[in-house]
N, C-alpha and C positions, 0 to 999 in steps of 0.2 A: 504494500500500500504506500501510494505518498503522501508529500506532505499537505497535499490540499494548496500548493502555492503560496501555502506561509513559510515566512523564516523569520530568524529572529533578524534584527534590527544590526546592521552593521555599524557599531560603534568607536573601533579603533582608529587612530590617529587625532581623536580630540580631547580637549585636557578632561579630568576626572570631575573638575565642575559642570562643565557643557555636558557630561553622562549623566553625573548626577540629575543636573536639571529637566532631562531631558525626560526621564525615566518617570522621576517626580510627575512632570507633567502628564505623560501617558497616563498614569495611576488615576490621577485626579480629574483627566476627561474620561477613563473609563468608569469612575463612582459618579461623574455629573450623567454619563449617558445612562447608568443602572439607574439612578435617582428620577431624570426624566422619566424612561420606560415605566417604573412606579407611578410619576403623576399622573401619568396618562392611562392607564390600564387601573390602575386602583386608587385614583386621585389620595396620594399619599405621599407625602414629602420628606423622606427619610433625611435626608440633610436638615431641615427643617426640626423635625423631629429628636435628633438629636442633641443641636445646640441652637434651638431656635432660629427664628425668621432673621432672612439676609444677616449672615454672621461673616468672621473672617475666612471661615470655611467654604461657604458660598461664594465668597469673593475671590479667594482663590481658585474654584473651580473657572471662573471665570477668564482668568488672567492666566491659567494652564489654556484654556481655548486659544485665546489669543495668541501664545508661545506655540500652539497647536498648528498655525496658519502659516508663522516663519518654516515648518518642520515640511510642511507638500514641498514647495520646491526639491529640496533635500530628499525627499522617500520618492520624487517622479525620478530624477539625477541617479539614484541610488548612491547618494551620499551620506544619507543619514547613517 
């Protein structure tokens, strides 16, 4: 069987903060898109939910998107 066209993310040659960051980021738009999927299927705000309405956590999922938008160049390129 393969891999289905996934691979992991090719991250060498950049400093271990630009990995970190980057990684960070992935994490935090994959719990904003679980979170949505929740609003919308069982109007349920799990971020919400745990630290209340518009928090730093929300905010940061936010600001992970955005850092999300520099990263398509990068993954069309296959430099990410």
């Amino acid at each position: 069987m393969g891999d289905a066209g996934f691979s992991t993310p090719d991250l060498t040659g950049r400093s271990a903060a630009a990995r970190v960051a980057t990684m960070v980021a992935l994490m935090l738009l994959i719990i904003g898109g679980f979170n949505w999927a929740l609003v919308g299927l069982f109007n349920m705000d799990f971020v919400a939910a745990l630290f209340g309405p518009m928090t730093v956590a929300a905010r940061a999922v936010g600001v992970a998107a955005l850092y999300g938008l520099t990263l398509l160049p990068r993954l069309a390129q296959g430099t990410l």
